[in-house]
VMD Tcl script that draws the C-alpha trace (Angstrom):
set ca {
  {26.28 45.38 120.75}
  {23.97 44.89 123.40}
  {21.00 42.60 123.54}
  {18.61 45.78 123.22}
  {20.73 47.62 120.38}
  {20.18 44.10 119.03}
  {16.39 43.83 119.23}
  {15.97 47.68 118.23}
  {17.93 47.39 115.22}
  {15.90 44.07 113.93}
  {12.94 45.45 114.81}
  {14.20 48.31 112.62}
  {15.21 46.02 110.05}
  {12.19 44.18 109.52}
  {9.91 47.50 109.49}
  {12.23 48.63 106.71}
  {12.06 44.94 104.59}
  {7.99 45.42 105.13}
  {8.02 48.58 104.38}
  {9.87 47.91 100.86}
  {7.60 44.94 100.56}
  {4.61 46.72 100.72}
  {6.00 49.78 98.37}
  {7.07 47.18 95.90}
  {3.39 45.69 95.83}
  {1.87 49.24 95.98}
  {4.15 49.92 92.72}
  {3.92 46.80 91.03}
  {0.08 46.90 91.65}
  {-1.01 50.24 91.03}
  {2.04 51.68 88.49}
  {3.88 49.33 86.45}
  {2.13 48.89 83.08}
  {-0.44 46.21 82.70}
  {-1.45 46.10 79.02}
  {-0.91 42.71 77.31}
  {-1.48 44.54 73.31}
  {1.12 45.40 70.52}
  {-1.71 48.10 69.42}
  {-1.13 51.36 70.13}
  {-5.00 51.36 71.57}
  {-8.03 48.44 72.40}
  {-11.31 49.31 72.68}
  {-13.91 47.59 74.67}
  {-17.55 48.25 75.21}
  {-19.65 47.60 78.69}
  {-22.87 47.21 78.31}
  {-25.26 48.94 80.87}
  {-26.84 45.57 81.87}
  {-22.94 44.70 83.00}
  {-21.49 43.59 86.44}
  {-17.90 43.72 87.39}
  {-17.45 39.93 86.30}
  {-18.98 41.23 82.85}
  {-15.86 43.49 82.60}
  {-13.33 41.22 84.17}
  {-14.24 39.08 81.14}
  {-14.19 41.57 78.56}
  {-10.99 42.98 79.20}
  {-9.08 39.26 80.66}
  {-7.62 38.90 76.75}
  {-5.96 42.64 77.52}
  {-3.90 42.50 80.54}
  {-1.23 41.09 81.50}
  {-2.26 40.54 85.31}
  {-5.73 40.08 85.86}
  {-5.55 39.85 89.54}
  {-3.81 42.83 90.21}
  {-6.47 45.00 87.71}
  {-9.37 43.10 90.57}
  {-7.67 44.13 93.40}
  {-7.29 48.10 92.04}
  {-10.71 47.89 90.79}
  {-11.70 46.97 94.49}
  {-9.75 49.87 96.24}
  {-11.26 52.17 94.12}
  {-14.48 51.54 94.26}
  {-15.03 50.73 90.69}
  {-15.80 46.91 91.30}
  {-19.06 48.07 92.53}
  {-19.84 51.15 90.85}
  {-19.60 49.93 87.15}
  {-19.94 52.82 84.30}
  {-21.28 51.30 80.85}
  {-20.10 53.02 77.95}
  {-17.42 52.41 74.94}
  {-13.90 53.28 76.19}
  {-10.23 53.02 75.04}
  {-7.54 51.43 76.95}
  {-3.85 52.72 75.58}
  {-0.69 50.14 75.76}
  {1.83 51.00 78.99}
  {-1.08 51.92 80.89}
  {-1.31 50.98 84.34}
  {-4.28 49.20 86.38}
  {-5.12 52.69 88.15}
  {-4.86 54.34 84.94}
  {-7.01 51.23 83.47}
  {-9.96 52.23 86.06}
  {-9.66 55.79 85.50}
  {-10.29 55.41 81.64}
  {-13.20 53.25 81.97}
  {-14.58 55.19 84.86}
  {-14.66 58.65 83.10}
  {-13.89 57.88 79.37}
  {-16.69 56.95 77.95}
  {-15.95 58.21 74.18}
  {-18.85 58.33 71.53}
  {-19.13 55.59 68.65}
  {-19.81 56.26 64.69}
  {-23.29 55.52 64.04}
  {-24.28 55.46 60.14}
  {-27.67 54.31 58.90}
  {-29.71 55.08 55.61}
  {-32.10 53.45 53.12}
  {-33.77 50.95 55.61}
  {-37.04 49.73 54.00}
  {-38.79 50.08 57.39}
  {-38.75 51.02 60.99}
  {-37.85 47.78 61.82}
  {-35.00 47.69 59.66}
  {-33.81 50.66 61.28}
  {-33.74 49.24 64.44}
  {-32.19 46.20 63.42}
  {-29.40 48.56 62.10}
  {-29.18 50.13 65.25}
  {-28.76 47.25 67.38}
  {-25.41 46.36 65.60}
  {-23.86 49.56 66.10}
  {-24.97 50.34 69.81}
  {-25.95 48.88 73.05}
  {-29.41 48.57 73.19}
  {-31.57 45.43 71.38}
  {-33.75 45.77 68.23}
  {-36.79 45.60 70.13}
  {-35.91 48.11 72.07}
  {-35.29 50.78 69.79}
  {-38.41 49.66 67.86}
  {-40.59 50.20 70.70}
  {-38.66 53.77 71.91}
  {-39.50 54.66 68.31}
  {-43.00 53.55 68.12}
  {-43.83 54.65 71.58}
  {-47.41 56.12 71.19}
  {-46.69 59.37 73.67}
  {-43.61 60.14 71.58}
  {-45.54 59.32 68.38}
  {-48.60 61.77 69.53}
  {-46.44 64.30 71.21}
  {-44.21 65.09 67.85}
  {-47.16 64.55 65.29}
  {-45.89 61.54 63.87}
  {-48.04 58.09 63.26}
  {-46.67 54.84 63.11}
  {-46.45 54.89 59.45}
  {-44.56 57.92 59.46}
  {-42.28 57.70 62.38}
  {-39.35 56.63 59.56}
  {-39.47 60.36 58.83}
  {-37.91 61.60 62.10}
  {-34.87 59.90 61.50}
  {-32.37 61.75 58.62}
  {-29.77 58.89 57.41}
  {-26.71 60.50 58.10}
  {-23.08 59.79 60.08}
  {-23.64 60.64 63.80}
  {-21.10 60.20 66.94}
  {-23.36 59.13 69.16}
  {-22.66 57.51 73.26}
  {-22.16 53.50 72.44}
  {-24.44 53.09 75.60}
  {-27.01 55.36 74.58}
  {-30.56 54.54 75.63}
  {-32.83 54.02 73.02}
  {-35.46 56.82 74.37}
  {-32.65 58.78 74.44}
  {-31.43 58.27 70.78}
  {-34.88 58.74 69.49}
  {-34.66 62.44 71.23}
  {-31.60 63.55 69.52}
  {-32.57 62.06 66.00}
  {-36.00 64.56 66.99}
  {-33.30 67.48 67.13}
  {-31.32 66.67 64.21}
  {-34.26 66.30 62.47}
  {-35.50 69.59 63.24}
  {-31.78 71.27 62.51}
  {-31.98 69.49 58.99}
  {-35.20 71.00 58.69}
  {-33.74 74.91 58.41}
  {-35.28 77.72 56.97}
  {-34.18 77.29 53.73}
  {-35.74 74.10 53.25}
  {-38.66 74.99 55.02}
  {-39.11 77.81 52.81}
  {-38.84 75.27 50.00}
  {-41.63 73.33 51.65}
  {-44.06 76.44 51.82}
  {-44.09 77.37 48.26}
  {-44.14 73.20 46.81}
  {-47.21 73.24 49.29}
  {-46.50 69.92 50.87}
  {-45.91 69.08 54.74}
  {-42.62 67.87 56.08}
  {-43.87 64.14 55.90}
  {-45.12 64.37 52.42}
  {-41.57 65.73 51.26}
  {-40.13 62.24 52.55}
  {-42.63 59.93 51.52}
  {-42.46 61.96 48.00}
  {-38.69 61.62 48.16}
  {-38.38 57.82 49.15}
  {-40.34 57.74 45.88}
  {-37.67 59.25 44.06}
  {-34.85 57.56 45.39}
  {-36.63 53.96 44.39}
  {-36.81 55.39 41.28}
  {-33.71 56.37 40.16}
  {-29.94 55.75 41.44}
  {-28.45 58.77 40.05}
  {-28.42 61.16 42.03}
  {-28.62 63.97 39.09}
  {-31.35 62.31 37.82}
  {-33.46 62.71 40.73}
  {-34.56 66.06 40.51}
  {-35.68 65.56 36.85}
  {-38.19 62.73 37.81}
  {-39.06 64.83 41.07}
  {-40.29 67.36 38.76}
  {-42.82 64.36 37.09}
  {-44.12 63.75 40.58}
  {-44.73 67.75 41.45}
  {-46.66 68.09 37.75}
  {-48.98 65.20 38.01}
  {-49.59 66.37 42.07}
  {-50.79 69.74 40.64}
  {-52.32 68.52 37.52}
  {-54.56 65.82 40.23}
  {-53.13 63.06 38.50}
  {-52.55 59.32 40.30}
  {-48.53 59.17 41.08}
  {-48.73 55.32 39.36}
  {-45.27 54.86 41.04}
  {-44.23 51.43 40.20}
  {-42.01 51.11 43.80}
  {-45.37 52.04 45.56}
  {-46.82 48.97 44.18}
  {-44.08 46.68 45.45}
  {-44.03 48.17 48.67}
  {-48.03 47.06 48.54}
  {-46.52 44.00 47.65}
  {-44.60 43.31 50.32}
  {-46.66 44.51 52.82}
  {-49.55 42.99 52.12}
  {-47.87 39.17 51.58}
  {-45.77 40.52 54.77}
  {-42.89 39.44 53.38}
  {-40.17 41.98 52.38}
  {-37.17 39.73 51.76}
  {-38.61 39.25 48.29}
  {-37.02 40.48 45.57}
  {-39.62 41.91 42.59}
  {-37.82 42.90 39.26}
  {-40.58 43.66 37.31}
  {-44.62 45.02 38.14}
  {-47.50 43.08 36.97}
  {-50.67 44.56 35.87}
  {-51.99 42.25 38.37}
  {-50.40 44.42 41.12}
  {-51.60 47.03 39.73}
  {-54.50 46.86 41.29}
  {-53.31 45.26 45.08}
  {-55.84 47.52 47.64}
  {-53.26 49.13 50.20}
  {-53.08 52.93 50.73}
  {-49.20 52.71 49.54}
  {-50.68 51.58 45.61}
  {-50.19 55.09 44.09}
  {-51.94 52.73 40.82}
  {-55.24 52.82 42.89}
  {-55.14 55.35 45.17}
  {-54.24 59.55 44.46}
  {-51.97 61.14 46.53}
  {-48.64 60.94 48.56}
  {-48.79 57.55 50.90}
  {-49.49 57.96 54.05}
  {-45.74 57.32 55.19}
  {-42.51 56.72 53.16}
  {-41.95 53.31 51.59}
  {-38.13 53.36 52.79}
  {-35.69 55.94 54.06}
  {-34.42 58.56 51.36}
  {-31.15 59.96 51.45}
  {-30.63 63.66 51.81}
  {-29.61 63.59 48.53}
  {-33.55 62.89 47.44}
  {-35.18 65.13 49.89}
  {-33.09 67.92 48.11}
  {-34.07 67.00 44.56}
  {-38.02 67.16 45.93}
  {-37.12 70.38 47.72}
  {-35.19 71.87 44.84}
  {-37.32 69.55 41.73}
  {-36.33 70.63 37.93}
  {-39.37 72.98 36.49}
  {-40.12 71.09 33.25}
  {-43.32 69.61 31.10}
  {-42.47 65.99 31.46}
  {-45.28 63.57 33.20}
  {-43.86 60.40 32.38}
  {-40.86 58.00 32.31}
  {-39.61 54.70 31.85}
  {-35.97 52.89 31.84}
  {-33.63 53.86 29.21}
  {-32.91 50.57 28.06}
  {-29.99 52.56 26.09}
  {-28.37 54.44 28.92}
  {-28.70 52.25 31.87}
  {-29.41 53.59 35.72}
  {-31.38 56.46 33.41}
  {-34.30 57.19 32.51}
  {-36.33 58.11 28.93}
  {-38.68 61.56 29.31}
  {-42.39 62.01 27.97}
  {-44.29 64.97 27.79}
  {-47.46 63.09 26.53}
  {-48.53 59.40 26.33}
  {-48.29 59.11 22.57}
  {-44.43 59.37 23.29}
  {-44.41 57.44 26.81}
  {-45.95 54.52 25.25}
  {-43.33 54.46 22.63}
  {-40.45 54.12 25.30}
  {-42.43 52.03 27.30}
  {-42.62 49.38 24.09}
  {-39.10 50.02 24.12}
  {-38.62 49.17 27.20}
  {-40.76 45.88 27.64}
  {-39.68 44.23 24.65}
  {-35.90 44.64 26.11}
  {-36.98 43.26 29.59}
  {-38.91 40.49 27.77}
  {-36.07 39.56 25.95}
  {-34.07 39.24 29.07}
  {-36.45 37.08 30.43}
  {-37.22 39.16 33.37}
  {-40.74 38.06 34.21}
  {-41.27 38.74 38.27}
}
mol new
graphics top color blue
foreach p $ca { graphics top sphere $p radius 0.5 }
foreach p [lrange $ca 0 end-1] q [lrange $ca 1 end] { graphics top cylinder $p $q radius 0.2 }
display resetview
C-alpha cells in the first residue's frame, strides 16, 4: 500500500474513532437515563427567587451524573433561563428529557386551608404549602387598593377566602393567589345562595362573620343550623347575640395574644370593650372571628325556622347542645351546666 493510501486511510480512521467518540458522548450525555431513584417519580420545587446553582442543588441527590445534567442544561439554554415552578422528574429519564420537564412542566400543587383564627394565620398556612413567604401573602391580602377595590376592610378581608381543596401553581404569586380566591369566592357565591342572602336580609360579610359564630359554637355539623336559627331570632327580635366565642375573640385580641387557650367565660369578660363583644355591643362583628367552613355558611344560609333563643352545653350529650325557648328554662340548663363544669374544675 502506498505511502498516500497509507495516510488517506488513517486519516480515515481517526475521523471514524472521533466520530464514534463524539456519538458515544452525544448518547451517553443527552440519552442514556440519568435518574439515581427506585420511585417511580421525584418531585422537586424551584423557587422563583432560584438560580441555576439553586437547582443544581436541589436535584444533585437525583441523578446519577451531575455533570453531564450541567453540560445539557448549558446547550439548551436552560442554565440561564431558569423556570420556577413544582415539577416531576420520572425514573429512566434522560438529562434532555430532565430539562424539558422542568422547562415546561410546571404541574399545580394541592392547597387546603380552613378554620384559621385570623388573616395571619392564613398566611402562615399558605407559606407551607407554596412558594411565597407569610409576609407576603399577608400584605397581597391586606393590600389597601385590593381591600378598597373589592369592598372588603381589613377586618373582613378573611371573608374572601372560602376554605376549601384547590390545585393551585406551587410558584404562584401571592397577588396572584389573592385574585383567584376573589373568583372562587364569587363562584361559591351562586344564585342560590345569594337568593338565600336576600330574603335572611344580611350582606355577604355578615353571613360569614354570623357563620364563624356558629361554627365556634358547635362541632356538629347537624347541629349548626339549629343554633343558626337562635342567632337569626334574636337578630330580628333586636336582641344582643351574647355569643360566648365573641368574647374570647375580645379576649385575645385585646391581650394580643391568641395562643391562649380559654375554656370557660368570665362575667368579667363579659364586659371587655371591643366591637367583637356581642355581650356589650348589638349586632354582627364587624368581621368574622375565624374562618367557617362551608359547612356553617350553609346552616346560616339554610338556618332551622324554630322558637328557640337560647342554649347552653348538654352536659348529657356531649359536642350538643340543650334548647330554650324562654329564660325560665335557659337558666335551668345553664345551672345544669355550671355546676358540671364546676365540678370538673374548669375555672379559665
Amino acid at each position: 500500500m502506498s505511502n498516500l493510501k497509507k495516510t488517506v486511510f488513517a486519516i480515515l480512521l481517526c475521523g471514524l474513532v472521533v466520530m464514534a467518540a463524539f456519538s458515544y458522548f452525544v448518547y451517553s450525555t443527552i440519552f442514556v437515563p440519568n435518574t439515581f431513584f427506585q420511585n417511580n417519580a421525584a418531585h422537586i420545587y424551584i423557587s422563583r427567587s432560584a438560580s441555576f446553582n439553586d437547582v443544581v442543588v436541589e436535584i444533585s441527590p437525583l441523578l446519577i451524573d451531575v455533570e453531564t445534567f450541567t453540560t445539557v442544561a448549558n446547550k439548551k439554554g436552560y442554565s440561564s433561563n431558569v423556570k420556577s415552578g413544582h415539577y416531576v422528574i420520572r425514573k429512566g429519564m434522560n438529562n434532555n428529557e430532565i430539562i424539558n420537564s422542568i422547562r415546561t412542566g410546571n404541574i399545580p400543587v394541592k392547597v387546603k386551608f380552613n378554620n384559621q383564627e385570623r388573616i395571619e394565620d392564613l398566611a402562615g398556612t399558605l407559606a407551607k404549602q407554596l412558594d411565597a413567604d407569610s409576609l407576603s401573602f399577608l400584605n397581597a391580602m391586606l393590600n389597601e387598593n385590593f381591600l378598597k377595590e373589592n369592598n372588603f376592610t381589613k377586618e373582613t378581608a378573611l371573608c374572601n377566602f372560602i376554605p376549601n381543596t384547590y390545585q393551585l401553581y406551587w410558584d404562584i404569586r401571592p397577588e396572584d393567589f389573592n385574585k383567584k380566591m376573589l373568583e372562587e369566592s364569587n363562584r361559591f357565591w351562586n344564585k342560590s345562595r345569594l337568593e338565600k342572602v336576600k330574603k335572611i336580609k344580611l350582606s355577604k360579610k355578615q353571613i360569614i362573620s354570623l357563620a364563624a359564630i356558629v361554627q365556634k359554637e358547635t362541632v356538629k355539623i347537624d347541629e349548626r343550623p339549629r343554633v343558626a336559627g337562635v342567632y337569626i331570632n334574636r337578630i330580628n327580635k333586636g336582641m344582643l347575640l351574647q355569643a360566648d366565642p365573641t368574647v374570647i375573640y375580645s379576649k385575645k385580641l385585646s391581650e394580643n395574644n391568641f395562643n391562649q387557650q380559654i375554656k370557660r367565660v368570665l362575667y368579667k369578660d363579659l364586659v371587655i370593650d371591643s366591637p367583637y363583644n356581642t355581650y356589650k355591643y348589638p349586632g354582627i362583628p364587624p368581621g368574622p372571628i375565624t374562618m367557617p367552613d362551608i359547612s356553617s355558611i350553609d346552616a346560616v344560609l339554610n338556618f332551622e325556622n324554630h322558637n328557640f333563643y337560647f342554649f347552653v352545653a348538654d352536659v348529657s350529650n356531649f359536642g350538643y347542645h340543650k334548647f330554650a325557648k324562654n329564660l325560665s328554662q335557659h337558666v335551668r340548663n345553664k345551672n345544669e351546666y355550671t355546676q358540671w363544669i364546676s365540678k370538673q374544675k374548669i375555672f379559665r
